[in-house]
Phi, psi and omega in degrees: 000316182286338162286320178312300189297341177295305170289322178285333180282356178269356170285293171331305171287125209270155161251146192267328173286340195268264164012297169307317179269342159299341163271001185237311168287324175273009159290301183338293181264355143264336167294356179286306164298327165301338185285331174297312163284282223287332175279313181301003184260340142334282177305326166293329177307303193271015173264319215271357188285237159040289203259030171226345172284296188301318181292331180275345165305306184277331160304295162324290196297335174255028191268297187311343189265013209236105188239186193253093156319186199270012183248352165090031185246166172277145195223114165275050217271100142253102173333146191303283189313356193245005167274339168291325170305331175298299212276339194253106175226114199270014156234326170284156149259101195240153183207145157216161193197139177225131203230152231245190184280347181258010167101020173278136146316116182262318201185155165075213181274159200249332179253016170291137204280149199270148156292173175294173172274003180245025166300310192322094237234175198304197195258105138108033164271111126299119205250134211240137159215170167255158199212188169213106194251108188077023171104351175231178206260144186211175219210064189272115195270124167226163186205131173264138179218105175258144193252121166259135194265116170312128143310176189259318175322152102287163216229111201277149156289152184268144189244160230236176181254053090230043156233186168221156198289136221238158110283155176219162197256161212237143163247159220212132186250151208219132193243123178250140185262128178231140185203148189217134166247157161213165168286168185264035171309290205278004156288323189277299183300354158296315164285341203272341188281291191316311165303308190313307211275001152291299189326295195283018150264284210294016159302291177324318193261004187281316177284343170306304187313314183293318246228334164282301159351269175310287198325292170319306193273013177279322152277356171267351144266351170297336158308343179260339169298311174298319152331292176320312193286303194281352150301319197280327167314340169300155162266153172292001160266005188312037188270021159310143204291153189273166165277123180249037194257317182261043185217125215312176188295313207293323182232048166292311197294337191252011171273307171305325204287327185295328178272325172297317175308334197272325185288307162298333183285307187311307166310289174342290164331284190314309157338282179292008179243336161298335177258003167272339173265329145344275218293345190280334179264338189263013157258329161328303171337287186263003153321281192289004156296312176291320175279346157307270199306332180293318165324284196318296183299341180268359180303128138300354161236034160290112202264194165334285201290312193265351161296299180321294188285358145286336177274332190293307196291338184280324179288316164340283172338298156315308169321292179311337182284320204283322161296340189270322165332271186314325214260306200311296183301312173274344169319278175313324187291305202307302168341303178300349210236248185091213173316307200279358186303145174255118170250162173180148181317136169225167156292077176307324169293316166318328203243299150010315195272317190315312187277312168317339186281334198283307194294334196309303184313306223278312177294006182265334197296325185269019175079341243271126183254085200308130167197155206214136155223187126121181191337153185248157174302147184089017178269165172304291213311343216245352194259162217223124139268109169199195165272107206319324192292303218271306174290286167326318154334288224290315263222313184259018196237352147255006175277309177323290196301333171308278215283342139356292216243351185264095153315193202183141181197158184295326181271334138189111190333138137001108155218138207211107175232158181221140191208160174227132175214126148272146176288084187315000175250311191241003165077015196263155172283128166226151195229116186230141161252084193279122177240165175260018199273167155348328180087195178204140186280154173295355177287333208229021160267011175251337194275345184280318164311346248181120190314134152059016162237147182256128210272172185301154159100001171240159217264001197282144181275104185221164160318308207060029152184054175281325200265342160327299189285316173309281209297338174297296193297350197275307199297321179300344171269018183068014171245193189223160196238073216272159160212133176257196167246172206250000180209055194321280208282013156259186171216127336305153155276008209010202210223099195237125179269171189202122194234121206223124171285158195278186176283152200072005182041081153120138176288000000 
């Protein structure tokens, strides 16, 4: 079972290098085909350059062969040898045509396709288009030329007193179409050339680009590999701060979060092992006390009256070991608890009368006078969501600590009320437990909280972790834990906690 879940978290768990190259290598390698188009099309630009320069030449030369004969007709003479020069071409096909102003064949092919008419453009300017002549796609150069033709018309003189009336004949300017074609073989293999010799070094340099990729991010992550090594190389009492001088920028941030986590673990520690030397002196106590008295009692000239009274201090004694035992254990529950806690509405009033009813004997035994005011059980406002155990823990561990710390004398008597209060503004529950006792100094109200300390001037016999266990569990519910005096202006002032839940009763 434990391998199993061990290969899905190994399924699961991402690798960061393999994540970097996979971000890095797939811009790569889709952009490799957009470079393949954006080069053929490159190549069609610089193929198609060359052999359109050779087409407006020959468009242009044969526009120069296109005369007015003596008859005032057009005249086209293309020499035998320079139309075979036109024609030999060992990979094309070339075709021209020349067409006269009345749309008569002058010279070339008769079915090479015409341009538009608003192609028509100025004398001997030449126009390059694609075009398709016999089922293949070709490559046409054209030029309009224009001629003056004599007319048949004439044009009278206005006549004058001394001269006579004269004609004289009109010229008329007349546009001959000259065009030269040829097919695209030798454009494509030309482009197709340029692609080779662009393409085919990056068959090459493309797996070089991947295999430097990796190379960079291997060194380039390596500064988190020498971190790792020089972690695992600690001793486990080691917790001193990593150097964070000696690590790239990029993973500073997260060598201080490892050192502040290192700081905090070191307090901690230190925390428990002062409170493992705490819980170790303060069981001794009453230990070496029980083997005191146990000693006392195995005397063989022990008499009747000091057995009894060896038995009365081994039962004390025992109490005391068994209270500090329980106060440790819910201490540790409290701690222990947080998120995983089982919650549900509880009664503050309910558990508040549960625990006064419980506290009551110990406060009669001490003259004390136990009282309860504010909301009665079953209202909304009085319910708590958290865990009923953990709170009554909290609720009777400041009835204790009240009744502890409060004398009580004929001159002036014991008094211990615990009340429940709503905010009348944000609604929140508040539980406060007020005595008439000695109080606490403000030097020492905070110092009251920390496992096993007892404030100064009192002589009473306690754990030092009853009020430990209040402020853990009020925080795991999301409250908070104040303590005033409950009578500034008598001596004593006593001592009033004040315990105040957040709105909603409860984390």
């Amino acid at each position: 079972m434990k391998s199993q879940q061990w290969s899905l978290f190994k399924r699961e768990q991402r690798s960061l290098f393999g994540e970097i190259l996979d971000w890095m290598l797939t811009p790569l390698l889709l952009l490799w085909p957009v470079s393949l188009a954006l080069t053929w099309l490159v190549a069609q630009g610089l193929a198609n350059k060359p052999f359109d320069r050779a087409l407006l030449y020959n468009a242009q030369a044969l526009a120069q062969l296109v005369k007015v004969g003596p008859d005032h007709r057009v005249l086209f003479n293309l020499p035998q040898p320079a139309s075979e020069l036109l024609r030999a071409d060992e990979s094309d096909l070339v075709y021209f045509q020349v067409i006269g102003p009345k749309g008569e064949l002058l010279g070339g092919d008769r079915d090479l396709p015409q341009p538009e008419d608003e192609d028509k453009t100025a004398n001997y300017e030449v126009r390059l288009r694609d075009d398709e002549m016999r089922g293949l796609e070709v490559r046409v150069a054209s030029t309009w030329v224009s001629l003056e033709v004599l007319s048949t018309e004439t044009e009278a003189s206005p006549p004058t007193a001394s001269t006579a009336v004269h004609a004289k004949p009109l010229t008329t300017p007349r546009l001959v179409l000259v065009q030269v074609a040829e097919t695209r073989e030798k454009r494509s293999v030309l482009a197709a050339e340029i692609i080779k010799g662009v393409m085919l070094p990056q068959f090459a340099i493309l797996p070089l680009a991947v295999l430097l990729v990796w190379l960079a991010l291997v060194r380039g992550i390596k500064p988190l590999s020498q971190l790792e090594e020089r972690i695992r190389a600690r001793k486990p009492d080691d917790l001193s701060p990593l150097d964070e001088k000696a690590v790239p920028m990029e993973v500073a941030p997260l060598v201080s979060s490892v050192n502040d986590l290192l700081e905090r673990l070191k307090d901690s520690i230190a925390i428990q092992k002062r409170f493992l030397a705490d819980a170790a002196h303060q069981l001794k106590t009453p230990l070496a006390g029980l083997r005191m008295q146990a000693d006392l009692a195995q005397r063989n000239d022990a008499g009747e009256e000091e057995l009894k009274h060896s038995l009365k201090q081994i039962g004390r004694a025992s109490v005391q070991a068994t209270h500090t035992v329980n106060q440790l254990l819910s201490l540790a529950r409290a701690e222990g608890g947080g998120a995983n806690l089982s919650r549900q509405p509880c009664d503050m009033v309910a558990m508040l009368s549960d625990v006064l009813q419980d506290a009551l004997p110990r406060a009669l035994d001490k003259g004390l006078d136990l009282g309860y005011e504010g909301a009665e059980a079953g209202s909304p406002d009085v319910q708590v969501h958290g865990n009923p155990v953990l709170l009554k823990e909290m609720v009777r561990n400041l009835v204790d600590n009240a009744i502890h710390y409060t004398p009580s004398t004929s001159e002036r008597p014991g008094v211990i009320t615990v009340r429940t209060l709503v905010d009348p503004y944000s609604h929140a529950l508040v539980i406060q437990v007020e005595d008439n006792g000695p109080g606490i100094a403000p030097a020492e109200r905070d110092r009251v909280f920390e496992p096993f300390y007892r404030a100064l001037g009192t002589n009473v016999d306690g754990s030092g972790l009853g009020l430990p266990i209040v402020l853990e569990i009020a925080h795991q519910h999301g409250a908070t834990v104040s303590i005033e005096a409950a009578h500034p202006s008598q001596t004593p002032p006593g001592a009033c906690f004040t315990v105040r839940f957040s709105r909603g009763g409860g984390a």
